[in-house]
C-alpha positions as CSV (number, residue, x, y, z in Angstrom):
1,X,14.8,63.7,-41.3
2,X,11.9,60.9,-40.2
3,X,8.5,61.1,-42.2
4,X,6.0,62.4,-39.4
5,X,3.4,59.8,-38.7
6,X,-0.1,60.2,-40.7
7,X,-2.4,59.0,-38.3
8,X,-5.0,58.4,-41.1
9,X,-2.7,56.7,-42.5
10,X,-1.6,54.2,-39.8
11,X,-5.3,53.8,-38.7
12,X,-6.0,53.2,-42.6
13,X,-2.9,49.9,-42.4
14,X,-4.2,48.7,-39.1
15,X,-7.8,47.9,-40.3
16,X,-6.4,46.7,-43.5
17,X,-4.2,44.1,-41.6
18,X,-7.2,43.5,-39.4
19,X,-9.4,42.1,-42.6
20,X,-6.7,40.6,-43.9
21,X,-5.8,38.6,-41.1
22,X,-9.6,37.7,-40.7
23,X,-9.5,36.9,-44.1
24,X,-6.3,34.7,-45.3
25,X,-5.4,34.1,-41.1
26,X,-2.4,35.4,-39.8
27,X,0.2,32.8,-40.6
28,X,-1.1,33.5,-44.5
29,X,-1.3,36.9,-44.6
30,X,1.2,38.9,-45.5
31,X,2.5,42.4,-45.7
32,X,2.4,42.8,-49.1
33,X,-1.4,42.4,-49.6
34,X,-1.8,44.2,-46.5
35,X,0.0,47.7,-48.0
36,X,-2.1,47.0,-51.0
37,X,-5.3,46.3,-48.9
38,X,-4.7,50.1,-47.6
39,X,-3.4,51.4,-50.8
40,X,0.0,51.9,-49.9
41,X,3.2,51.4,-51.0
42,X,4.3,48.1,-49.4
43,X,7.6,50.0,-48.0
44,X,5.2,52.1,-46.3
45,X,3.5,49.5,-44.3
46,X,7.1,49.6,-42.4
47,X,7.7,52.8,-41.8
48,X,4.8,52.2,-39.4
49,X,5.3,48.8,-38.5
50,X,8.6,46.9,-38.4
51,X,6.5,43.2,-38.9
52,X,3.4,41.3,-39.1
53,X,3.5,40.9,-35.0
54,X,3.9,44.7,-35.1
55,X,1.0,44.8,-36.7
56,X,-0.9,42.4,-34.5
57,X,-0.1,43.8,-31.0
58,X,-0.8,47.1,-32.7
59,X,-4.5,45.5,-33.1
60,X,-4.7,44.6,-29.5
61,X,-3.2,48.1,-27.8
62,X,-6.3,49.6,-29.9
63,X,-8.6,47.1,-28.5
64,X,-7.8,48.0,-25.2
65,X,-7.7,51.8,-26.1
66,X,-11.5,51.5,-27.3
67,X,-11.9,49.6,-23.8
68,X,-10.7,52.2,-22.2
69,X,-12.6,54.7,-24.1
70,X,-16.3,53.0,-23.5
71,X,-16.0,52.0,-19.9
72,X,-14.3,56.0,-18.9
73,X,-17.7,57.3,-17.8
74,X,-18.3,53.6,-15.6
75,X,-15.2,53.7,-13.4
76,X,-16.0,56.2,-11.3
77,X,-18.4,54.7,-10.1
78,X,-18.1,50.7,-9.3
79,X,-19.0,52.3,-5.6
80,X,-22.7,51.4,-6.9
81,X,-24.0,47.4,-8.3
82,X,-25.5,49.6,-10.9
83,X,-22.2,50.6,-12.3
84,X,-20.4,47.3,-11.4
85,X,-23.6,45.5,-13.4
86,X,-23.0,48.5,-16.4
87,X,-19.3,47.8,-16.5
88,X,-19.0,43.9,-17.0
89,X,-21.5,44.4,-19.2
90,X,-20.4,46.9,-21.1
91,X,-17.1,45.6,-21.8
92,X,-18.8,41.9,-22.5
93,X,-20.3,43.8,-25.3
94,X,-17.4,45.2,-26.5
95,X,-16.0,42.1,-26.7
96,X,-19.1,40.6,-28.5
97,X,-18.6,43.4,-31.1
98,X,-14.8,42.1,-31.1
99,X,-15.1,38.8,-30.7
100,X,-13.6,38.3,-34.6
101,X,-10.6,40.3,-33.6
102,X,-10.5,38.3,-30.0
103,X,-10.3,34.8,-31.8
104,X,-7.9,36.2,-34.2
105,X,-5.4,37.7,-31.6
106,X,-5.8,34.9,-28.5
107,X,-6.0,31.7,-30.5
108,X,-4.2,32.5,-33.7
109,X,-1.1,35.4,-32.8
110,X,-0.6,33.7,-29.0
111,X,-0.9,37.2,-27.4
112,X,-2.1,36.3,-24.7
113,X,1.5,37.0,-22.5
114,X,1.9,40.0,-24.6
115,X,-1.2,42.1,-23.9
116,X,0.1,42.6,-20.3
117,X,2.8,45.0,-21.6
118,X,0.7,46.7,-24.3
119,X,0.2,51.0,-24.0
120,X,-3.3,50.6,-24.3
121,X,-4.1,47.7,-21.9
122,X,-1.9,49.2,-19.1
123,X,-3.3,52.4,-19.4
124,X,-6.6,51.2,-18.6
125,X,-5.4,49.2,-15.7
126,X,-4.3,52.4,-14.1
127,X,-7.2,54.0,-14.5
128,X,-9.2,51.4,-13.0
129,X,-6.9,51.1,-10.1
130,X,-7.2,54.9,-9.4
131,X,-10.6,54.6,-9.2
132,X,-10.7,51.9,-6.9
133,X,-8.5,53.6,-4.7
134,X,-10.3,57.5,-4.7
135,X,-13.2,54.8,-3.7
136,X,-11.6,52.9,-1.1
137,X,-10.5,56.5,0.3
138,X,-13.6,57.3,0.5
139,X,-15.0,54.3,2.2
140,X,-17.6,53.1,-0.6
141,X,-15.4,49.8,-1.9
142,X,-13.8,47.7,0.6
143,X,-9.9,47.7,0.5
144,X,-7.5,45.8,-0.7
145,X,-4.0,47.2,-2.9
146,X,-5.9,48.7,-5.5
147,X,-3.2,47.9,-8.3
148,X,-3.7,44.4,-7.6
149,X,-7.3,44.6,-7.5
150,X,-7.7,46.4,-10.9
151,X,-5.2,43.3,-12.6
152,X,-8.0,40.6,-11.1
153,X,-10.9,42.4,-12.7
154,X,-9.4,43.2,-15.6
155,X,-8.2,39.5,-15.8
156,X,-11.8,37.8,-14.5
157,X,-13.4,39.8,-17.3
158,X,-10.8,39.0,-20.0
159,X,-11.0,35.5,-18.7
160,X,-14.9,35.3,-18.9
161,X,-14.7,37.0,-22.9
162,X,-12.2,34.2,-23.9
163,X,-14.4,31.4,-22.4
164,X,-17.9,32.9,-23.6
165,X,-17.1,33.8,-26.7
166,X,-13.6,32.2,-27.8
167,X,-13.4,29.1,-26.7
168,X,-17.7,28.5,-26.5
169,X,-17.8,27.7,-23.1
170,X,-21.4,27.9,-23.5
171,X,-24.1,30.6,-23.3
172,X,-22.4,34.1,-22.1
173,X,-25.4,35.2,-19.6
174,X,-24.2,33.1,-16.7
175,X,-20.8,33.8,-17.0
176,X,-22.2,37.6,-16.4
177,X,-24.2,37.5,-13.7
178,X,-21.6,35.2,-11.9
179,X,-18.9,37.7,-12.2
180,X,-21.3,40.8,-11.3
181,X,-22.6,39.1,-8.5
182,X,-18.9,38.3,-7.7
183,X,-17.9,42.0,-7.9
184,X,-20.6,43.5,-5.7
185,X,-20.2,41.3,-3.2
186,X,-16.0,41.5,-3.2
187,X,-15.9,45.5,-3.8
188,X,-19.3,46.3,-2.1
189,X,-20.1,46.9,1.8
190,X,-22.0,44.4,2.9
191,X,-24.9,46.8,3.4
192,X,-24.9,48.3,-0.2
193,X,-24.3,44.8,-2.4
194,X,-27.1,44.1,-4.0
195,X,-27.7,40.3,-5.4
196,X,-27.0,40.8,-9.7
197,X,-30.3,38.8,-10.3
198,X,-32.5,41.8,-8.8
């Protein structure tokens, strides 16, 4: 019979990996120090995760679970350029709080093609593309195929962390207020956008 999961346990390996990878990089790190890192055996690091990338895209799904976590309450509402304005910058900040584990999973691991399969990331595309469409029901956002919609945000804001903050594309304001201006005035009516400097 399978060992049921421990989800202190898991949560306990993941931010072990996470430090160590941040600390010896991921090519050096290895498994071993990892299980000791979260004071397990080492054969227990697999019965949770079968490799070092295991371990990795595990990082980024809970990324994107956080994501989805802090910008649930925002969603709802990107009928408003309040709540457009509080969403990319709310998930820019995020990413500032992240950036460690941004560099470490887009420049080092190369998961870039990965993260568009991950639980975690596509979960929160959904959600986002089921509020877009309850507001383009309701004639507050202007319509387009809402799926489609919720992949270009997601990927102009993902875009904008990586050039701010991992690559240092400069300063990270005016990569905000060009993609908040960008979204009110591509989601908004024309009568209810409101210019992101104001």
């Amino acid at each position: 019979m399978a060992r049921p999961i421990d989800p202190q346990r898991r949560a306990a390996i993941l931010e072990a990996a996470r430090t160590v990878f941040l600390e010896q990089g991921y090519a050096g790190a290895r498994m071993a120090v990892i299980a000791e890192r979260a004071g397990v055996a080492s054969g227990t690091v697999y019965l949770y995760f079968s490799s070092k990338e295991a371990l990795a895209a595990a990082l980024a799904d809970d990324f994107f679970v956080r994501l989805d976590i802090a910008l649930r309450p925002i969603l709802t509402q990107l009928n408003d350029p309040i709540a457009i304005r509080a969403a990319v910058e709310t998930a820019l900040e995020f990413a500032i709080a992240e950036h460690d584990l941004l560099r470490l999973l887009r420049l080092a691991v190369g998961l870039t093609p990965l993260a568009q399969a991950l639980p975690g990331r596509r979960a929160l595309a959904e959600r986002l593309a089921s509020a877009l469409e309850a507001q383009m029901v309701a004639g507050k956002v202007q319509p387009y195929d809402a799926r489609v919609l919720a992949e270009l945000i997601m990927g102009l804001i993902e875009w904008m962390a990586e050039a701010a903050l991992i690559r240092g594309i400069g300063k990270h304001e005016p990569y905000v207020s060009t993609v908040i201006d960008l979204l009110q005035r591509a989601l908004l009516p024309s009568h209810s956008s409101a210019p992101s400097h104001s």
